[in-house]
Each structure stands twice: as C-alpha cells, then as structure tokens.
N, C-alpha and C positions, 0 to 999 in steps of 0.2 A: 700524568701517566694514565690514571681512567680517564682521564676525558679520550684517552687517544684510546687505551682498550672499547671504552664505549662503541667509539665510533666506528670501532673495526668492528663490532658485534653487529652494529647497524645497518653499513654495509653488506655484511654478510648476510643478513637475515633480508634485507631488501632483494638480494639478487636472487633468492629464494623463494620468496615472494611472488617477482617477476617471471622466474623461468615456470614457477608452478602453473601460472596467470597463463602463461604463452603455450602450456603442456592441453592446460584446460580450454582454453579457447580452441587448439588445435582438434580436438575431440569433440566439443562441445557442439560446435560449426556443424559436422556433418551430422550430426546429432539430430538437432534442429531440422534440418532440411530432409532428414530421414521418417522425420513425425510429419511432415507434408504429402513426403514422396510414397509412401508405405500405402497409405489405403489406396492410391490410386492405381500401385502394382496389383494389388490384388483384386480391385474392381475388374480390370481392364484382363490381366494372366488368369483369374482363377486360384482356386488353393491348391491345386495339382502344381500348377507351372510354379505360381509361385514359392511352394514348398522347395523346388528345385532348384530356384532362384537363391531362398536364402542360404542353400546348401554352397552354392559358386559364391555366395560373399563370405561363409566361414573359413571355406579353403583361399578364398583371395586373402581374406584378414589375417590369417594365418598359418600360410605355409612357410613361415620362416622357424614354424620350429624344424623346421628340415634344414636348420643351417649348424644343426652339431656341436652347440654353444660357440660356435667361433666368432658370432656379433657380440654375445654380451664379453666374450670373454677379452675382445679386441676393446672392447669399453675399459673393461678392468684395470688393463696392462696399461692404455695408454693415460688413464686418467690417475693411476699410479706414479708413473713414471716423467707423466709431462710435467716441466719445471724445475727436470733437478739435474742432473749431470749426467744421465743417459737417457735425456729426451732424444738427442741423435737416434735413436733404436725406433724411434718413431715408424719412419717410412718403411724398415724393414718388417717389424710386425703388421703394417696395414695391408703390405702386398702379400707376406706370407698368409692373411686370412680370406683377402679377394679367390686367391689361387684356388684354397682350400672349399669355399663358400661356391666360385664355379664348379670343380670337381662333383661337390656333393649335389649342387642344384643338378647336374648335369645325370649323373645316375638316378633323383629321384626323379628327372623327368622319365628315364626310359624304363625305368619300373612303373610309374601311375601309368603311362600310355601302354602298357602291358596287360597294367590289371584292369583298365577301365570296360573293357569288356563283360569280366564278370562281375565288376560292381554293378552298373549299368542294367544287367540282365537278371541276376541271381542275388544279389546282395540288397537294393533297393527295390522297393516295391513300389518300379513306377509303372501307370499305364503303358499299354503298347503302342498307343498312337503316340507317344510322347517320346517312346525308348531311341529312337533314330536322334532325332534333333537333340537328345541327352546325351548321348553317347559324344556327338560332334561339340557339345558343351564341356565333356567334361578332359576330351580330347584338345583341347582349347587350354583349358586348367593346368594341364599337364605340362604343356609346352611351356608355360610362362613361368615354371617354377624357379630356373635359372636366374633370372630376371628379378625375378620377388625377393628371392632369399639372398642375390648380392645388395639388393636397396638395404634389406635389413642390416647387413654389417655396414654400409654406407652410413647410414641411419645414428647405428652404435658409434662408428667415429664420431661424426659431428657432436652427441652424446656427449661424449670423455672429452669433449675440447669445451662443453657448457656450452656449446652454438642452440641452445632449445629455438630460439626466435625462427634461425634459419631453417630448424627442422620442422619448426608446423608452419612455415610459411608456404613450405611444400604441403604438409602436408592436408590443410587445408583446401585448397584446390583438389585433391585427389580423392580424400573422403567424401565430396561432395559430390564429385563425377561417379563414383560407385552407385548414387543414388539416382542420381540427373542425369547419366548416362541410359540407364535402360527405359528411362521416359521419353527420351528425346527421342528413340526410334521406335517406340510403340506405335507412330500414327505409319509405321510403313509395316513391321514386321512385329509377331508376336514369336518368333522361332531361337527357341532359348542359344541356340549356335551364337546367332546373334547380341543378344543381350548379353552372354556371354563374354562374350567377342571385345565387345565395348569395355566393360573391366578388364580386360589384359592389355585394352591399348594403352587406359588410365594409365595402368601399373607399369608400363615402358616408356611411357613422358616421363613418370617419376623418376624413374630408372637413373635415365638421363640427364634429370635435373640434379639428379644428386650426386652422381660423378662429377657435373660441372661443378658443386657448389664446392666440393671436398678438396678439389686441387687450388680453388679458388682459394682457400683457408690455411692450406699448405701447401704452396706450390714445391715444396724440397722433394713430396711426393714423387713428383716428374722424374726428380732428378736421383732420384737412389730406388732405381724400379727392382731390384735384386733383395734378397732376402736368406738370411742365415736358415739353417735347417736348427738348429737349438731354438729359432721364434718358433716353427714350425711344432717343434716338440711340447712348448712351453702351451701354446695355444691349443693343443693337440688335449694335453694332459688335464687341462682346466676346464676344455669345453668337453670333454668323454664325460664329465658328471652333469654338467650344465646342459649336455644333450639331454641325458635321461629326465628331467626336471623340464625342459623346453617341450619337450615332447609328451609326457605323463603329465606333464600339467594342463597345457590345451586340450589333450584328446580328452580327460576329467572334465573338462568345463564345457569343451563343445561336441566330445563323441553323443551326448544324451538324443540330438536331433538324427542321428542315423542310425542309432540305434530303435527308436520311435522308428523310423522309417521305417525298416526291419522287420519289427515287433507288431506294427500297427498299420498303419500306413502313410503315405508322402499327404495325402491331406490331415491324419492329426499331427504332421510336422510343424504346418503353418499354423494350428492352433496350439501348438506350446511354443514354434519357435518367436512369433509374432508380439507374447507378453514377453516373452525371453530375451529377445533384442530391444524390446524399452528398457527391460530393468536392470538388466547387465551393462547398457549405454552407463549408468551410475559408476562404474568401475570407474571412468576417466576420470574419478575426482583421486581416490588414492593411486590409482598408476600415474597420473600426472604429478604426484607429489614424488613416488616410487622413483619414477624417471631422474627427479630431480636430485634423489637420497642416493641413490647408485652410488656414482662415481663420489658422494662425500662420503660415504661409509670407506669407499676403496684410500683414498687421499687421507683422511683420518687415519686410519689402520696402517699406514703404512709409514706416517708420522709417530704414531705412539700412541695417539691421543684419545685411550677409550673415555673420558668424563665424556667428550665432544659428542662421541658416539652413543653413549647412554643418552643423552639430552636429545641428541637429536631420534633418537629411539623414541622415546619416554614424549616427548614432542609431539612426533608421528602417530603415535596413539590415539595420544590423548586427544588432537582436536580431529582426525576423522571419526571418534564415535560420535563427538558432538556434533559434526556438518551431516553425520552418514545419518543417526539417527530421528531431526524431524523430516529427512525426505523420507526415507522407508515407512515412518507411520502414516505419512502423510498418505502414501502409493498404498498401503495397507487395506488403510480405511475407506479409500476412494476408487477399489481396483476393479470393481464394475460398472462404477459412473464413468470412468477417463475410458474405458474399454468399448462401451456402447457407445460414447460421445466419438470416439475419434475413429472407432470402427462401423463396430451393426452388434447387436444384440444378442446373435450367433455367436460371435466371438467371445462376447461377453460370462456368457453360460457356459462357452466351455474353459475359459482360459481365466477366472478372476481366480481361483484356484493357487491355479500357477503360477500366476503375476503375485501373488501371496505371499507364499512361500518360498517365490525365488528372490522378492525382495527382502524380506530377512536374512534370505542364504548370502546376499551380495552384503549387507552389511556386516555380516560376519566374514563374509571373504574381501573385504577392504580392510580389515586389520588385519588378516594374515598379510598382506602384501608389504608392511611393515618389517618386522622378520626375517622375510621369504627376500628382501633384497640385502639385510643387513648381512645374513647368512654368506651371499652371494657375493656381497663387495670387500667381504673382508678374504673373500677367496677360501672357503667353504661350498662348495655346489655339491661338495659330495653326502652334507649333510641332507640339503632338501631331496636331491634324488634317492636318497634310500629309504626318507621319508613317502617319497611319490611309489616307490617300487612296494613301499609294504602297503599305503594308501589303494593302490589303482584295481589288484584282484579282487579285495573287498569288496570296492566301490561297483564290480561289475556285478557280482553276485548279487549285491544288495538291488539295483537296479533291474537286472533281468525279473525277482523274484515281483520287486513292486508294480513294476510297467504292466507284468502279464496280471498282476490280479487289479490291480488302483487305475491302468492306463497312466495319464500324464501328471496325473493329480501324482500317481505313485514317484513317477519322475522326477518330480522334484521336491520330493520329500528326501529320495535317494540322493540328489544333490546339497540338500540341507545338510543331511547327516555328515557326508564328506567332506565338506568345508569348515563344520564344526569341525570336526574331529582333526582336519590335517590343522588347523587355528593354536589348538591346543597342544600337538606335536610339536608346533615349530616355537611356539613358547618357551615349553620346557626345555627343548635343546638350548633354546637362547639362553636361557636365564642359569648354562651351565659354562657357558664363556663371559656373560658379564654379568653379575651378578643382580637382582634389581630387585630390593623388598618391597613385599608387600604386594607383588605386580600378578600375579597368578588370582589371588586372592581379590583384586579388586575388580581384576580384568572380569571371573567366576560370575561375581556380583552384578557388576553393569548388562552382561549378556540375559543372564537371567533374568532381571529384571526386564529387562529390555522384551525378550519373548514372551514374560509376561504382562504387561501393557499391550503392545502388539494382539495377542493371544485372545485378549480382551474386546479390543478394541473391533478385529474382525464378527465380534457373535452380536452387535449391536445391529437390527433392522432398519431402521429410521437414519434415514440421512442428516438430518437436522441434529438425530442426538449425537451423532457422530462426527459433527462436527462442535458440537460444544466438549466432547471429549478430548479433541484433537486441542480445542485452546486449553483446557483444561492441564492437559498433559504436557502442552509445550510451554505451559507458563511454571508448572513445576520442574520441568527439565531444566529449564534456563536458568532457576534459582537455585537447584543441586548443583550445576555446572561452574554456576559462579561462587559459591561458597564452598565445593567439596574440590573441584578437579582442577579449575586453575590458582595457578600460582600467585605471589602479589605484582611478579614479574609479566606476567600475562595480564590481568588486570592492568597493571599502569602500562605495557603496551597500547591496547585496545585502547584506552581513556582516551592518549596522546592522538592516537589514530582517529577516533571521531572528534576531538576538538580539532585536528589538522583538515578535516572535509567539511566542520562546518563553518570555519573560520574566512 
C-alpha cells in the first residue's frame, strides 16, 4: 500500500516537474533570443523608436487583461470539474466564454481606436516626426485586441486540461517572432506601423493555431456549440473580481514605462524599460510554476484536500526563494558589468540603478505569485482584487511623488515598495484560510536578510571583491538552505535525483 501511495507521489511530482520544465522553456526561449535581438533594435531604431517599440510589446504581452477574468476563470471551472460527473458542462462553459472574451475584445478594440489619438498626441511625449507612424502603430494594437484576448482564454483551456507541452509549443515560435520579427524587416523599413504590423500578424498565426489545437483535444467541442446562460453567470461572477486583479495587477507592473513616458520622456523609457525587460524576464521561473499550481490548487479544493494544498503552498515557497535568490544577487552585484557588456556604457549609468532594485522587487514578486494563485484557484479573486484596489492609489501617488524628484532611480524604488507590501497582504489573508506556523515569521526573516546581503553587496567597488562576495555568500546560502529550509523529504529527493544522472 506505500509502495503504491509512493508511486502515485512520484508521479505526480514528475508531471510537475515536467509541465514547469515545458512552462520555463516556453518563456525562457524568447528570453534568450530577446538578449540578441535587443541591442540590435536599438542600434539600428534609436531610443526614441525604440522606446515606442517596447511600449507595442507590453500591450501585445498583455492585453488579455482585457479579457474580464473569463480566461482564468474558464481555467478554474474546467480544471474543477474535468473528471467527475459534470465534465459534460465542458463545452458549454468554453463557448459561453469564447462569446464573452469576443464581446469584450470587441468594445476594447473601439475604445483603444478611439482614444489612440489622444494617447499618441497629449498623453506620450513622443517626438513629432514620429507621432504619424505611432499613431498608425498604435492603430494596429487596437485592432488585434479581439484576437489576443480570445488566444488568452484558448490558452487557459488547454491550461485546465494540463496540455502545458501543447501550450509553449505554440507558444515558443510566437515569443520568438515578437523579437525576430521587427529585425527581419529592419533592412527594408524602420516605420514603426510596420514593426508594429509584424506582432499582430505573430499574434493571429497564434490565434489560429490555438483554435486548431483546442478542438483537436476536445473535439465534443464541435459538437455542443450552444451554452447555458447560468455558465455565462457563473463565469460572469468569478471573473468580475478576477477582472479587477487582471487588470490592477499589470497596469502596477507595467503602467511604470508610461508613466515615465509622461513624466519624463519616451527616451528615459528605454533606459528604465531596457534593464526592466531583463529582469522581470526572471518572472518566468515562478509563473511557470504558478501556471502549473492553478488548476491543482482549483482540483485540490474542490476534493477537500487542504494538507495537499498547504504542501504544495509551503513547496512553492520554499524553493523559489532558493532558485530566485543566487540569480538576483548575482544580477545585483554585476548590473553594470552585464549592462555595459551587452549594451554601451550609457546605458549602464543610467539604468544599473534600476536593474538593482527591480531585481530584488522581482524576487519579492515571485513569492507573491504563490498566494496570488492559491487565492484564485480555490475561487477567491475577490480577495486579490480588493487587495489590488487598496494596493493601486497608493502605488500611484507614491510613484508620481518619486519619478518627479529621483527620475527612474525613484521608479523603482516605487515598484519595490509595492510589491513588498502587496507580498505581505496576500500572506496574511492566506495564512487566515489555511493556517501555517511559523510562516509570516520566517518568510520576515529570509526577506530581510536577503535585502541585506543584496544591500551590501551593491556598495562594493572592485569587481574582483565582488565577486569573492558572491562565492562567499552562495556558499553560505546553500548550507542555511540545506540545514534550515529543506526537509529530509527534499533532501532524499535531490540525493535520488543526482545519483539517477550520474549513474
């Protein structure tokens, strides 16, 4: 009887494993190719165009929070429900949120195509020889939003059915093109329409490949096109909170570069958003895990089964501070050497700064992202969004206040703060539905420490001693880590694991 519990542990942790492996590869890919493709845009664009540029990749990467929570919420439902005696409700919840996810795409296109005028003209501070061809850029944006925000709930099916393979199989090729796209047509056109142009065609292959793949997986799909108005309500009611949280949560993370726009101007966009899109690339280690936790937090919870859910909580913690923390000090210590090497020296002076402090803010916003799904998968969105609604006015004041006296350096100091602070909100809520000692108190301690090492480690001159720092510190981390944080379960995990690769 444990030999069989075992093995079903084993299982289950392998597939875990695997789908994280295929979450992380899926991100990791354009990642890579985006630390090639990046100095060349800005050689060739300028920090003007390309300011503009990275402006059309946050709203391509994420305008699906314009989908109303009815992606993640179509995740929820069906990763709850799939496998038991009203998985038939299937195909009528996926149409009920297609319908919905058009609808919406559909009015936020002719709202952005409405207001792109006075974004364009009054709101960004772009040059004027630029405003024409931005305008038709952003005119472009607009129109695709339909498009983007039905891939997204496409996206969240495949999700709830644990298809991850099929989904960065896609989505590999497409993250890639967002980068290799606007190189490929650099040697004819520098006319950001263009550049433009080429991410929405990306984003409509995808489109298309993900409809194919979804009936492909369910073909019943096809055949029960109709849908109850009670799905409709059901989805309606879960994703109203999961909106405000979809939407307060991105525009916190990436309203900072248009507000810079605003405040300052579209060239120091490109010098905060440029360390900003390396170091926030690190997200894809906890959201590829996140991805994976979703739909088991929803399946869990809906079984009974909170031990599962604490463990795999308590889990989730524990080893992103251990992966998240020797890359952050690493990025810390070295963020005007990697800045000069892979940019110019410009860059460097004005952005090590910021590449700083928004790598700490990222390892502190990789444990929220813990929480912030478990929250959501047990079908609470209402907590995160009230969380985000008292989080977001704050967050702007404190930012307006920093930008205009610190500039960019102030930026993200403002983003620091807020990430701490929403970290510890979403803690306390948590630890009031499932109870976890000792976890507030230990989590206090690691952070702290952690910013101070870090704290440290940045006032050191000399490259050389900064890097005996760095072994210094990572040889002590690894012996706290293995004596204090893991388990004996983890331990003999790991053992099994390197005797099984070198054997």
């Amino acid at each position: 009887m444990k030999s069989s519990q075992s093995e079903k542990l084993n299982r289950k942790g392998s597939f875990f494993i695997r789908s994280t492996i295929w979450n992380l590869v899926g991100q990791a890919v354009p990642l890579i190719v985006a630390i090639f493709a990046i100095p060349l845009l800005i050689r060739h664009l300028g920090t003007s165009r390309f300011g503009i540029l990275t402006l059309g990749w946050a709203l391509i990467g994420y305008i699906s929070l314009f989908d109303f929570g009815i992606g993640r919420a179509l995740t929820q439902v069906v990763a709850k429900i799939k496998g038991s005696e009203q998985a038939w409700k299937i195909p009528s919840f996926f149409w009920a949120s297609i319908y919905f996810l058009f609808g919406f795409g559909l009015i936020a296109a002719i709202g952005s195509i409405l207001a792109c005028p006075f974004i364009v003209n009054s709101v960004l501070r772009i040059p004027q020889e630029l405003r024409s061809e931005s305008l038709s850029a952003f005119y472009l944006l607009a129109i695709s939003l339909p498009i983007v925000i039905i891939t997204a709930g496409l996206r969240g099916f495949l999700e709830a059915l644990q298809r991850f393979d099929l989904v960065n199989k896609m989505r590999i090729p497409m993250g890639v093109m967002i980068f290799l796209g606007p190189l490929m047509i650099l040697p004819f056109t520098r006319n950001l329409s263009y550049l433009i142009g080429i991410l929405v065609v990306v984003r409509t292959i995808g489109f298309i490949a993900h409809v194919i793949i979804c009936f492909r997986e369910m073909p019943s799909l096809l055949n029960h096109i109709k849908f109850a108005r009670s799905n409709i309500s059901y989805l309606f009611r879960f994703g109203t909170w999961m909106t405000i949280s979809n939407i307060l949560g991105p525009l916190m993370t990436y309203l900072d570069r248009f507000l810079i726009g605003a405040l300052l101007s579209v060239a120091f966009v490109a010098y905060y958003a440029t360390p900003y899109e390396v170091v926030t690339k690190l997200l894809i280690i906890p959201s590829s895990l996140a991805c994976v936790l979703f739909p088991a937090f929803a399946t869990s919870f809906s079984g009974g089964d909170e031990k599962r859910i604490r463990m795999l909580f308590n889990q989730g913690l524990k080893y992103l501070f251990i992966i998240m923390f020797p890359i952050v000090l690493t990025l810390v210590l070295f963020a005007k050497e990697a800045l000069t090497l892979w940019l110019n020296s410009d860059f460097a002076s004005q952005g090590t700064h910021v590449m700083q402090l928004l790598a700490f803010g990222i390892m502190i916003n990789s444990l929220a992202q813990v929480p912030f799904v478990l929250l959501q998968g047990i079908g609470r969105p209402d907590i995160t969004a009230k969380l985000h609604m008292i989080e977001f006015p704050l967050y702007l004041i404190l930012f307006w206040i920093l930008v205009s006296n610190y500039g960019i350096d102030g930026a993200a100091v403002a983003w620091v703060v807020r990430v701490l602070i929403d970290l510890f909100l979403l803690i306390l809520r948590t630890r009031v539905l499932f109870p976890i000692n000792r976890l507030m108190l230990m989590l206090s301690a690691a952070i702290f420490g952690a910013s101070a090492v870090l704290a440290m480690g940045s006032m050191i001159d000399n490259p050389f001693h900064r890097g005996l720092y760095l072994l210094f510190i990572l040889s002590v981390f690894i012996f706290l880590s293995w004596k204090l944080i893991m388990t004996a379960e983890d331990k003999k995990y790991i053992a099994q694991r390197i005797l099984r690769a070198t054997s």
